[in-house]
Biopython code that builds the backbone (N, CA, C, O; Angstrom):
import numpy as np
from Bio.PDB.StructureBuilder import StructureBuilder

atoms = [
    (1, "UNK", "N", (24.734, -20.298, -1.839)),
    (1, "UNK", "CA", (23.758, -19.331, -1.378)),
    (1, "UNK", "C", (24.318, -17.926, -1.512)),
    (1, "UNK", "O", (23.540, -17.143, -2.056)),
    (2, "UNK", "N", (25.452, -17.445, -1.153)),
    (2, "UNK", "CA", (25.923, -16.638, -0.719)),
    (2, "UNK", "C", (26.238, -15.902, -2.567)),
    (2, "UNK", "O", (25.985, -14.747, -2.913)),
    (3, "UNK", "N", (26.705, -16.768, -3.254)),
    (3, "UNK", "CA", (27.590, -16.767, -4.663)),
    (3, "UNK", "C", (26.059, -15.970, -5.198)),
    (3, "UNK", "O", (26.094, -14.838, -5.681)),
    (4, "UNK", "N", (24.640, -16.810, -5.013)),
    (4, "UNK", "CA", (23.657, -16.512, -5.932)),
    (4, "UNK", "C", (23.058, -14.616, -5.231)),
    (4, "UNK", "O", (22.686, -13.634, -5.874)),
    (5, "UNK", "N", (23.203, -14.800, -3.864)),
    (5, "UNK", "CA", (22.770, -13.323, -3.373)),
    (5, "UNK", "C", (23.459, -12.177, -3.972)),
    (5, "UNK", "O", (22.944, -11.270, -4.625)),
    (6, "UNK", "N", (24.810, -12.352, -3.636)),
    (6, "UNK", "CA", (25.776, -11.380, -4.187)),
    (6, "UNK", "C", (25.801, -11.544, -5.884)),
    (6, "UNK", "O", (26.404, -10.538, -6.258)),
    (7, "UNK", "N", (25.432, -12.335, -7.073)),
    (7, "UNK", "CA", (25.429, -11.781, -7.955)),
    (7, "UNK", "C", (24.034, -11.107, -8.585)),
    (7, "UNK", "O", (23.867, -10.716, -9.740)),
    (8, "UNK", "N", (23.094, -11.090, -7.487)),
    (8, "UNK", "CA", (21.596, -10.338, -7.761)),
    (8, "UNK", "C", (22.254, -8.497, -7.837)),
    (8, "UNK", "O", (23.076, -7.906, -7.138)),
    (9, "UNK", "N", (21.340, -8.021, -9.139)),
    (9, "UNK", "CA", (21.473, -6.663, -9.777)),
    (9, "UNK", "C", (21.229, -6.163, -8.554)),
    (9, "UNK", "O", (20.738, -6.893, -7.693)),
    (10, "UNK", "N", (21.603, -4.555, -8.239)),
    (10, "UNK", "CA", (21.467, -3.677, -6.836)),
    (10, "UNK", "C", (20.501, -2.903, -7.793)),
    (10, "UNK", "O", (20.685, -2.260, -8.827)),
    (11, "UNK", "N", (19.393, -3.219, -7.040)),
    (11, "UNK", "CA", (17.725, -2.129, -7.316)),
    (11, "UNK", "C", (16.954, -3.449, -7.150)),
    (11, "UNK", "O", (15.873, -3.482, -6.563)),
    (12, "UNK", "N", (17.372, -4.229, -7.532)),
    (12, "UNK", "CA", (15.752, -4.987, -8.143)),
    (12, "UNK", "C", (16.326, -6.782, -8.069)),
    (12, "UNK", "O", (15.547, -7.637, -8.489)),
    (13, "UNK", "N", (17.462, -7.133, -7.611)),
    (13, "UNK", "CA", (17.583, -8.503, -8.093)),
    (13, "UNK", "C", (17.073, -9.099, -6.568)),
    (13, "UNK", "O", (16.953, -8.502, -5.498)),
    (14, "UNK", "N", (16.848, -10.391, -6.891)),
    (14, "UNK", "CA", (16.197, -11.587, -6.039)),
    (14, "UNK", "C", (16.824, -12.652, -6.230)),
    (14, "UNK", "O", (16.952, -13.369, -7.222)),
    (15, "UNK", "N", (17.196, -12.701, -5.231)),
    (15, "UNK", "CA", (17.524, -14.603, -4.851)),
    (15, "UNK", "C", (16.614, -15.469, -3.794)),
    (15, "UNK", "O", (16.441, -14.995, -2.671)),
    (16, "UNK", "N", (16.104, -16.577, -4.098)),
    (16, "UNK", "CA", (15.380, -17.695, -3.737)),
    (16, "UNK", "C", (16.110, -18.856, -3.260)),
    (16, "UNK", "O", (16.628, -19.797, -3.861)),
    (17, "UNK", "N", (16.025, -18.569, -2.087)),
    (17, "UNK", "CA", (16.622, -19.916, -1.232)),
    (17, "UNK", "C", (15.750, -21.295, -1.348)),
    (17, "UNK", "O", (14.808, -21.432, -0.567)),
    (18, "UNK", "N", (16.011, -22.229, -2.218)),
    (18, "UNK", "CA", (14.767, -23.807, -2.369)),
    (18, "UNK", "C", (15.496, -24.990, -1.510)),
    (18, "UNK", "O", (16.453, -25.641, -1.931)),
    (19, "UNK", "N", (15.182, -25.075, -0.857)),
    (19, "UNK", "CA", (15.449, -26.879, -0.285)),
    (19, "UNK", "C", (15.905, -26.506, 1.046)),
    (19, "UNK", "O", (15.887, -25.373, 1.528)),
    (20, "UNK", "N", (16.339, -27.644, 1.618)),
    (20, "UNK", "CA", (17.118, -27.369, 3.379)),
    (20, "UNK", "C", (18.685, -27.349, 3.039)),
    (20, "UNK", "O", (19.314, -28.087, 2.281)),
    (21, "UNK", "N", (19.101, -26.337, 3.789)),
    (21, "UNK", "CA", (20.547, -26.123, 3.420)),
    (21, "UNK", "C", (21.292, -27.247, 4.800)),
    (21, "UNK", "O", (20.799, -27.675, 5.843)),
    (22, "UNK", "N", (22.806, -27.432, 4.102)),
    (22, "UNK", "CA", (22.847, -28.063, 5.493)),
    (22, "UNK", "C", (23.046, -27.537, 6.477)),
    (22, "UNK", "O", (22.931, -26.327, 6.674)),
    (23, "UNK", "N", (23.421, -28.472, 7.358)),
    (23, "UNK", "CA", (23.333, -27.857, 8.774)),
    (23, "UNK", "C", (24.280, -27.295, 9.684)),
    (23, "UNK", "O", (24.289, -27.016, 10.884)),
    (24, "UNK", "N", (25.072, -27.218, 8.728)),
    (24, "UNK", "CA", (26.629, -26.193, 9.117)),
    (24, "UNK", "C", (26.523, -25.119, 8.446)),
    (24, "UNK", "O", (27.029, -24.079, 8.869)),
    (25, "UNK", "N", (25.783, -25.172, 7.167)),
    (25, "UNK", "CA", (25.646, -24.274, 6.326)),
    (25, "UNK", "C", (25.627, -22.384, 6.697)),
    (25, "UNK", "O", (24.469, -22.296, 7.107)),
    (26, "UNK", "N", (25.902, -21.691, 6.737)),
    (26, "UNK", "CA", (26.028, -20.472, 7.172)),
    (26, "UNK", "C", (26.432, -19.272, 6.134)),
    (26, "UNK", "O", (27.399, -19.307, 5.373)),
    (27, "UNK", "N", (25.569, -18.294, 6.251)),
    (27, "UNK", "CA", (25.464, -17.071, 4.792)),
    (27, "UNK", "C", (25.754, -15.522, 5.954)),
    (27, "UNK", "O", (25.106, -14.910, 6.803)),
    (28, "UNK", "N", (26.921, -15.455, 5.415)),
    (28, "UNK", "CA", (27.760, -14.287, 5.558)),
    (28, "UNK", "C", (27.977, -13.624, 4.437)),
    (28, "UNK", "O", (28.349, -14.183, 3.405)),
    (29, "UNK", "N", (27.678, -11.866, 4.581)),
    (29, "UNK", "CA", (27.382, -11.350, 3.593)),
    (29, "UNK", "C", (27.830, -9.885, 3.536)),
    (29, "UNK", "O", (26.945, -9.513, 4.306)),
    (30, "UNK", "N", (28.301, -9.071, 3.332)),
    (30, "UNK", "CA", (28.274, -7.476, 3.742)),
    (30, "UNK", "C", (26.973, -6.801, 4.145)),
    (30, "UNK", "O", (26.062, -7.463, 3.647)),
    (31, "UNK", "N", (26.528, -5.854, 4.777)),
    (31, "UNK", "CA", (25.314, -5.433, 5.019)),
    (31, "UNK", "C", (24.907, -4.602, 3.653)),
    (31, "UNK", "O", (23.776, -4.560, 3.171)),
    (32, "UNK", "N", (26.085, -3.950, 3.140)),
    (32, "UNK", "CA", (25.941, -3.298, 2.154)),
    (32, "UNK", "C", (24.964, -3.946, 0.796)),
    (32, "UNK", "O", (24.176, -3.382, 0.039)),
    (33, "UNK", "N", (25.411, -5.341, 0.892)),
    (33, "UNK", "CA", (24.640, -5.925, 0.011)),
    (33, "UNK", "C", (22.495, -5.846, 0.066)),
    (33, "UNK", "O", (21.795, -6.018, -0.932)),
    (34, "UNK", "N", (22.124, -5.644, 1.042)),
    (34, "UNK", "CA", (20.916, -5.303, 1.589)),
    (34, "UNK", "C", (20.669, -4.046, 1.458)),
    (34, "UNK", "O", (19.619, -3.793, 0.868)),
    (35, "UNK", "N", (21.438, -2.962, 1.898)),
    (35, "UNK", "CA", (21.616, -1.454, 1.515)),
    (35, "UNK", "C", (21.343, -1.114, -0.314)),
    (35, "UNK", "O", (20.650, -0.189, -0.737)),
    (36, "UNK", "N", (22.045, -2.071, -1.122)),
    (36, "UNK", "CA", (21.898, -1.507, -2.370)),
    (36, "UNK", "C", (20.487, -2.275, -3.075)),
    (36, "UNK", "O", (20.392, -2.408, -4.295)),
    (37, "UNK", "N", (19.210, -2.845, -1.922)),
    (37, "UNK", "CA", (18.325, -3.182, -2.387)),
    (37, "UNK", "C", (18.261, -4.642, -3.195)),
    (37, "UNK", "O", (17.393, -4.960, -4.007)),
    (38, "UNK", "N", (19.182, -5.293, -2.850)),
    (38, "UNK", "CA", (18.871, -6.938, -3.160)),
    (38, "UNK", "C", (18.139, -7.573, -1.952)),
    (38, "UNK", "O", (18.044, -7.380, -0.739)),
    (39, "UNK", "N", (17.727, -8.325, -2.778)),
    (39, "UNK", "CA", (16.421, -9.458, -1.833)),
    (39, "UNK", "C", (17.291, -10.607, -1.638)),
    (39, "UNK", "O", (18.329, -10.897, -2.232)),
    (40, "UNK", "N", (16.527, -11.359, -0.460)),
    (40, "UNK", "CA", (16.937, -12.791, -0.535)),
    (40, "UNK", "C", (15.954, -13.376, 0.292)),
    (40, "UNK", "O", (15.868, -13.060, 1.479)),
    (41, "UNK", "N", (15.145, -14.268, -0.279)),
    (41, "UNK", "CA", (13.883, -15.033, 0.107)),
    (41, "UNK", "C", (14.255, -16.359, -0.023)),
    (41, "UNK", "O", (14.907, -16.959, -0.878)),
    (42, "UNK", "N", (13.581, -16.769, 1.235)),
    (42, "UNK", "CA", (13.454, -18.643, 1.110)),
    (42, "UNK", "C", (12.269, -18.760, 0.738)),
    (42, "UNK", "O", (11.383, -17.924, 0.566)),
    (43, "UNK", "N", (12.313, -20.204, 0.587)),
    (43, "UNK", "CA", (10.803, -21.207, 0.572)),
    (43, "UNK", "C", (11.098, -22.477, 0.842)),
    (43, "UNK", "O", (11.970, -23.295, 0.550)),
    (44, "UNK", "N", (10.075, -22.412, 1.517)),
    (44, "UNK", "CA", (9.939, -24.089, 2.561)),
    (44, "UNK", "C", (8.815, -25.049, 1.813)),
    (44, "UNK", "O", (7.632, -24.726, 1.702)),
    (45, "UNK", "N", (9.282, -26.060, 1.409)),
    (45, "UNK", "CA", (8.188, -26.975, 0.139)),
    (45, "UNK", "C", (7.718, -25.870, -1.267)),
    (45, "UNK", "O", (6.645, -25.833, -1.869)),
    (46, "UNK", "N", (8.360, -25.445, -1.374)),
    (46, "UNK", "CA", (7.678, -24.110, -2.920)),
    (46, "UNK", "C", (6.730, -23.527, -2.150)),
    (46, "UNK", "O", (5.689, -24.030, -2.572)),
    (47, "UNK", "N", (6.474, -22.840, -1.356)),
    (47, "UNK", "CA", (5.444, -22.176, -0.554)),
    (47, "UNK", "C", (3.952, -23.261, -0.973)),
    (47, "UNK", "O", (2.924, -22.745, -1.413)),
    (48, "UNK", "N", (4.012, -23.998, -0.862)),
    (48, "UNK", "CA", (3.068, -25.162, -0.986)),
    (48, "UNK", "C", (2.023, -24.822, 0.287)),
    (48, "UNK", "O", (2.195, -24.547, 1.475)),
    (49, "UNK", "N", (0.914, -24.977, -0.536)),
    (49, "UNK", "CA", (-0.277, -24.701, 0.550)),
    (49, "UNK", "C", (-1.386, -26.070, 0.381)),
    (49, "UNK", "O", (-2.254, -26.284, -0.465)),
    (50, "UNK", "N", (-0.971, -26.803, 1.478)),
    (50, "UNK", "CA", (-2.063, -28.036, 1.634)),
    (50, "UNK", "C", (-3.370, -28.290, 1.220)),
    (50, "UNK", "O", (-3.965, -29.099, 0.507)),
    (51, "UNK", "N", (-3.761, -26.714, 2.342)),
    (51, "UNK", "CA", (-5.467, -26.806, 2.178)),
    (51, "UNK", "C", (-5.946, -26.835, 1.102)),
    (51, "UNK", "O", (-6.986, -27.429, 0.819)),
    (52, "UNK", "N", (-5.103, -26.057, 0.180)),
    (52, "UNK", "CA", (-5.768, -25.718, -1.372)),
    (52, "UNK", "C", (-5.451, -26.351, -2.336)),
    (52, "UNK", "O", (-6.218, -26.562, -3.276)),
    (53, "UNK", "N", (-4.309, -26.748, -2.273)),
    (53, "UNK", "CA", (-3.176, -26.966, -3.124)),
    (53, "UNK", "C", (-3.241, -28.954, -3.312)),
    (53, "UNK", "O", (-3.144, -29.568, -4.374)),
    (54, "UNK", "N", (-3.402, -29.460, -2.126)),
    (54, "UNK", "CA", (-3.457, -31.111, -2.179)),
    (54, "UNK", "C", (-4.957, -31.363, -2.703)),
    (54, "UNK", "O", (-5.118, -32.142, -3.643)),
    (55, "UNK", "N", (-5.771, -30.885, -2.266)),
    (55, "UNK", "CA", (-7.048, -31.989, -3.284)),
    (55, "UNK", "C", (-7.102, -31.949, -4.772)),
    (55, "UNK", "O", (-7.860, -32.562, -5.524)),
    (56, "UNK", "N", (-6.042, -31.012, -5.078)),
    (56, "UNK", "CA", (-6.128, -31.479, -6.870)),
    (56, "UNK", "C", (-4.779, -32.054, -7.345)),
    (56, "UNK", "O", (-4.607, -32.467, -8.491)),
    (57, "UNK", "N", (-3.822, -32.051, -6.374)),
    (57, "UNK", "CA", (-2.944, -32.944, -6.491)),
    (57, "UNK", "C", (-3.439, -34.693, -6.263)),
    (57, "UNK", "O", (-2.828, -35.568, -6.876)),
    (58, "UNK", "N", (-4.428, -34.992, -5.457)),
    (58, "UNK", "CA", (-4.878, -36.429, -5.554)),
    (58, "UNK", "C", (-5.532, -36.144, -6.785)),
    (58, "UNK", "O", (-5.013, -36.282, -7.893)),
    (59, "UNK", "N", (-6.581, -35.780, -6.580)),
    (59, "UNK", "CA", (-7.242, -35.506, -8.235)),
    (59, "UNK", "C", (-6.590, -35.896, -9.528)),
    (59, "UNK", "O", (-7.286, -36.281, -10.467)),
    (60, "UNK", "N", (-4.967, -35.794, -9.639)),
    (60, "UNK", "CA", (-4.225, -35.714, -10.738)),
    (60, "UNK", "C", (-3.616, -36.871, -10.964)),
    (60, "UNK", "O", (-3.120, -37.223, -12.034)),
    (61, "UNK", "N", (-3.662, -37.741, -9.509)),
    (61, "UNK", "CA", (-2.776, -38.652, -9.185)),
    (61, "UNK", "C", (-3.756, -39.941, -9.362)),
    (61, "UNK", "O", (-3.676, -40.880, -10.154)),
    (62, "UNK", "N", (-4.658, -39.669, -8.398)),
    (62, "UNK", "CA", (-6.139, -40.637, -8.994)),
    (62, "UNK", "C", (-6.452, -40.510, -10.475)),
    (62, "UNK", "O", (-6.464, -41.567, -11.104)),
    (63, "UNK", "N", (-6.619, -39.773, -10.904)),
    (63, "UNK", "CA", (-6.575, -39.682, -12.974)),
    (63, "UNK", "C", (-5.619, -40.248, -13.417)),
    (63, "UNK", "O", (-5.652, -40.437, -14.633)),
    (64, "UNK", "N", (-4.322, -40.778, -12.613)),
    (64, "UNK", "CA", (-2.751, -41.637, -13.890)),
    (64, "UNK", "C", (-1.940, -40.204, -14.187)),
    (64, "UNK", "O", (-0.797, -40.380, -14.608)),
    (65, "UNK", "N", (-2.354, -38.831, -14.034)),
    (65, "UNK", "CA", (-1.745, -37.762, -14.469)),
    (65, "UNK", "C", (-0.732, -37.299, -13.422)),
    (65, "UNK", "O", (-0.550, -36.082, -13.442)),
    (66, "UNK", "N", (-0.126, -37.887, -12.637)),
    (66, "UNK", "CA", (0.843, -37.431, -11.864)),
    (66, "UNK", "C", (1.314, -38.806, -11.282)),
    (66, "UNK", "O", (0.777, -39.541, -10.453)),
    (67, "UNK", "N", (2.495, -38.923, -11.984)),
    (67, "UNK", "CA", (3.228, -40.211, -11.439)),
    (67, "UNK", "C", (4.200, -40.131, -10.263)),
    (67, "UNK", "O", (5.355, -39.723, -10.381)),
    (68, "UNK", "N", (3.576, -40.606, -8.969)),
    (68, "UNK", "CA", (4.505, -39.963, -7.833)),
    (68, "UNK", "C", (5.222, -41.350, -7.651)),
    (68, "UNK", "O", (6.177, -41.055, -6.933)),
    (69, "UNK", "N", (5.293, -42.708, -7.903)),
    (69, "UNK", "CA", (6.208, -43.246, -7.528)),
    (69, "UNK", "C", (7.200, -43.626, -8.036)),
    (69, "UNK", "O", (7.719, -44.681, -7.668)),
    (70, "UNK", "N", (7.776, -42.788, -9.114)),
    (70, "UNK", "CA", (9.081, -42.931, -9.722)),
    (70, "UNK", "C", (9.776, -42.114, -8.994)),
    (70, "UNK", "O", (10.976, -42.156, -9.265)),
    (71, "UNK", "N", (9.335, -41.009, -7.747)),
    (71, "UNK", "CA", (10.111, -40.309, -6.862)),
    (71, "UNK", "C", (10.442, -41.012, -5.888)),
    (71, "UNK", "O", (11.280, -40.675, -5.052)),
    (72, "UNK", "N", (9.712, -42.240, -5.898)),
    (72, "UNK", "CA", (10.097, -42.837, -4.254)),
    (72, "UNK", "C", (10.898, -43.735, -4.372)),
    (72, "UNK", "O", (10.706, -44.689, -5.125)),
    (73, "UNK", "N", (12.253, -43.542, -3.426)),
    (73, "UNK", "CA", (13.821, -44.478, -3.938)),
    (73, "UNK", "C", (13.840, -44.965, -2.553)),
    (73, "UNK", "O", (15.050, -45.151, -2.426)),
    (74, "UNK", "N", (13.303, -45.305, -1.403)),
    (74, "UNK", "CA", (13.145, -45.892, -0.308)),
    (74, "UNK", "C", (11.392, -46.034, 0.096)),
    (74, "UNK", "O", (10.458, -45.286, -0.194)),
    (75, "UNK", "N", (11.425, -47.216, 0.815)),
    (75, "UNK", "CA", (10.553, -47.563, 1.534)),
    (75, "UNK", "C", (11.204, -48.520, 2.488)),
    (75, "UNK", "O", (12.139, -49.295, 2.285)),
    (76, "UNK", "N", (10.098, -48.168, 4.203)),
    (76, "UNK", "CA", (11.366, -48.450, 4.830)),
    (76, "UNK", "C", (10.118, -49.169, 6.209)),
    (76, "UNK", "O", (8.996, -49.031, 5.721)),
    (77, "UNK", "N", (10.041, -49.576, 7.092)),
    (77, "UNK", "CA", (8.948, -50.372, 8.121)),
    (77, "UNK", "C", (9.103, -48.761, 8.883)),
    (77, "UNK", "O", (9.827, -47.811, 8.586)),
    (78, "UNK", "N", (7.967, -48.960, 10.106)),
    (78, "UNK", "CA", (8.482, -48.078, 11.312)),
    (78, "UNK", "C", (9.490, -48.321, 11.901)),
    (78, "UNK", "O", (10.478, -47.625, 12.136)),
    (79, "UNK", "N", (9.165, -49.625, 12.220)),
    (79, "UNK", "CA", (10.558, -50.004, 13.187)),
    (79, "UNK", "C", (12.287, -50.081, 12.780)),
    (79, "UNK", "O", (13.274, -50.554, 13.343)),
    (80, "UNK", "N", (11.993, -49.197, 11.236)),
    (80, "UNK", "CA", (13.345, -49.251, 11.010)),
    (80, "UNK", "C", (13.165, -47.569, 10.271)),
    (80, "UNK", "O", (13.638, -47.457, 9.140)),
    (81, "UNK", "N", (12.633, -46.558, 10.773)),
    (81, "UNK", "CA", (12.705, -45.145, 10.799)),
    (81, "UNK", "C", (13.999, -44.545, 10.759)),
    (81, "UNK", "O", (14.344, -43.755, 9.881)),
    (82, "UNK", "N", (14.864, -44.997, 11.905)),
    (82, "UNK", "CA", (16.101, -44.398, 12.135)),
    (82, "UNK", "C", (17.130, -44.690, 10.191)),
    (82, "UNK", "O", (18.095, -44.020, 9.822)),
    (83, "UNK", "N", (16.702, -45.428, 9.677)),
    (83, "UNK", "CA", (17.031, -45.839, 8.391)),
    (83, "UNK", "C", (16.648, -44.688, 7.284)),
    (83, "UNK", "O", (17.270, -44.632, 6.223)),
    (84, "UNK", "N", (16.043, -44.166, 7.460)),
    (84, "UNK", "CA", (14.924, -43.219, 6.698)),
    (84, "UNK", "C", (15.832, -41.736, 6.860)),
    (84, "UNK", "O", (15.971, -40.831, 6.038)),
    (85, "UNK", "N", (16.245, -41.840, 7.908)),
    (85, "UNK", "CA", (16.908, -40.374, 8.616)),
    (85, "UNK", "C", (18.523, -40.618, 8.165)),
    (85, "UNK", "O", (19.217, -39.657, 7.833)),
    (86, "UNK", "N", (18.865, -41.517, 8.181)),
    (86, "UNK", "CA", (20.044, -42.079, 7.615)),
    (86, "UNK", "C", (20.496, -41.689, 6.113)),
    (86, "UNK", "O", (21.427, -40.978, 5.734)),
    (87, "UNK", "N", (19.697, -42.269, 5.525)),
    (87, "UNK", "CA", (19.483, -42.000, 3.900)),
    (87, "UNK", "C", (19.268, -40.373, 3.687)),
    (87, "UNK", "O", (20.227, -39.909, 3.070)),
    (88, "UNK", "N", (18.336, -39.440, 4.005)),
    (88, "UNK", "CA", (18.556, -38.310, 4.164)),
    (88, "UNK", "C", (19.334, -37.610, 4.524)),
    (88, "UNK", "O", (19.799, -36.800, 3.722)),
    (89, "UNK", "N", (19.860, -37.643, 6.077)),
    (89, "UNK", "CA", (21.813, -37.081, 6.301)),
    (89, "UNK", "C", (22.582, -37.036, 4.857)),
    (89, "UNK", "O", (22.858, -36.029, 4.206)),
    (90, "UNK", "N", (22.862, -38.459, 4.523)),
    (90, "UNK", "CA", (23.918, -38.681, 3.561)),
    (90, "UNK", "C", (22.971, -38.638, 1.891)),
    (90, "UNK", "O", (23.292, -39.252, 0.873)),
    (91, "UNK", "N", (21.875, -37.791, 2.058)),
    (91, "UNK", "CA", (21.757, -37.508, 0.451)),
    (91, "UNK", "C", (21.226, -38.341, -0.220)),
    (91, "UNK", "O", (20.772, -38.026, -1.320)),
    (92, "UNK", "N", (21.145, -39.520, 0.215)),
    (92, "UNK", "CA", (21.340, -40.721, -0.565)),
    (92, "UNK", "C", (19.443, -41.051, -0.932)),
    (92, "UNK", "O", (19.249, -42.244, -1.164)),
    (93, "UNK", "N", (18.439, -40.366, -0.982)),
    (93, "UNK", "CA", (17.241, -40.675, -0.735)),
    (93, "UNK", "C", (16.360, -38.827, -1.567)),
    (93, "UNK", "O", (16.432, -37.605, -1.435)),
    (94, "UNK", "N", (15.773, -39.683, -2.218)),
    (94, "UNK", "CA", (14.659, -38.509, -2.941)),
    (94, "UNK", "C", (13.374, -38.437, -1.795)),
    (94, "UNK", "O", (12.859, -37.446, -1.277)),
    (95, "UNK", "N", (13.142, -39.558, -1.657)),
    (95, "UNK", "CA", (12.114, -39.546, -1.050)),
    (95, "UNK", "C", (11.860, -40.815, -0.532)),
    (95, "UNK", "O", (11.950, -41.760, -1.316)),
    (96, "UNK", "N", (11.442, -41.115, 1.086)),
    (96, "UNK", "CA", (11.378, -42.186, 1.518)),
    (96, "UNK", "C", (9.991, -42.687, 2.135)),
    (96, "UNK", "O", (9.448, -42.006, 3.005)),
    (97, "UNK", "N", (9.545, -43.618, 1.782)),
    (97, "UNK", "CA", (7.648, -43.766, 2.362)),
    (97, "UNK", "C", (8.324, -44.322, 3.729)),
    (97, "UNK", "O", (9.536, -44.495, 3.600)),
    (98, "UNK", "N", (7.875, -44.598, 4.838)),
    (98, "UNK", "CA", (7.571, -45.041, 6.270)),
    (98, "UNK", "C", (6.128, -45.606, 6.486)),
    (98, "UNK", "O", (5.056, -45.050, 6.725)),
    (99, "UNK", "N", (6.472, -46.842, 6.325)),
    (99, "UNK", "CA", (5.531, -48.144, 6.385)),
    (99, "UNK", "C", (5.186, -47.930, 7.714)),
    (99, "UNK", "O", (5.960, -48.160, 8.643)),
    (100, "UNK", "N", (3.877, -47.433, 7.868)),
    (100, "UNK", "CA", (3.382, -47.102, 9.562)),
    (100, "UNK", "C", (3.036, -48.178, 10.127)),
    (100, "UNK", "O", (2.924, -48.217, 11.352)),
    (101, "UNK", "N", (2.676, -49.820, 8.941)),
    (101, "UNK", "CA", (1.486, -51.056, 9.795)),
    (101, "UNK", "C", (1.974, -51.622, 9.697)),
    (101, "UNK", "O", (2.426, -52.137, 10.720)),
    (102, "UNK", "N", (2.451, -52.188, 8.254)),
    (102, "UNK", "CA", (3.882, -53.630, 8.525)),
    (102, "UNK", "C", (5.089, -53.655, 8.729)),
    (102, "UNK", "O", (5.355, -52.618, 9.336)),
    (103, "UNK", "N", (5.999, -54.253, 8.570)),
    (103, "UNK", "CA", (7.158, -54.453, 8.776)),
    (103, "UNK", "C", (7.630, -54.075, 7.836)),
    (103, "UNK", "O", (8.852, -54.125, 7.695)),
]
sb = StructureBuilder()
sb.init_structure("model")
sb.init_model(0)
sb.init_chain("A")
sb.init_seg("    ")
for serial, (resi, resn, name, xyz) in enumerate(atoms, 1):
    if name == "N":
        sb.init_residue(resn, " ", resi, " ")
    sb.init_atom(name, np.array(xyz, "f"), 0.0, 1.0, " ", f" {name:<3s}", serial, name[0])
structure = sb.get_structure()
């Protein structure tokens, strides 16, 4: 984080924070670096907007044109959730479904 802020141009450069950093994770910086006009912006899901943004994502997905389950590397019951959170800590998971009805 820190490596990509500090090598943004002074006038005009931008850095984009994408994903969850961890949770020790911590960005220490000179103030000066803000003074000579560098940015540093997050985004939480790609600034993804539901309301607008999901009915043509089913749309794409109902058409065969968006293959979402080659992203999914877990599926997991409710009653085994704490499993789901597990796999995420340690990285180990793109994406996990949570079986809300069966086992």
């Amino acid at each position: 984080m820190i490596q990509a802020f500090e090598s943004c141009h002074d006038g005009w450069g931008v850095a984009v924070l994408v994903g969850v950093p961890h949770s020790d994770a911590v960005f220490a910086t000179s103030p000066v670096n803000f003074l000579n006009e560098r940015t540093l912006k997050g985004t939480f899901f790609g600034n993804y907007k539901p309301r607008s943004d999901l009915p043509g994502l089913v749309e794409l997905y109902l058409a065969k044109k968006l293959e979402l389950e080659k992203f999914i590397t877990h599926e997991v019951s409710f009653a085994d959730i704490n499993k789901a959170f597990d796999y995420m800590i340690k990285g180990e998971s793109l994406r996990c479904v949570i079986n809300m009805i069966g086992n």
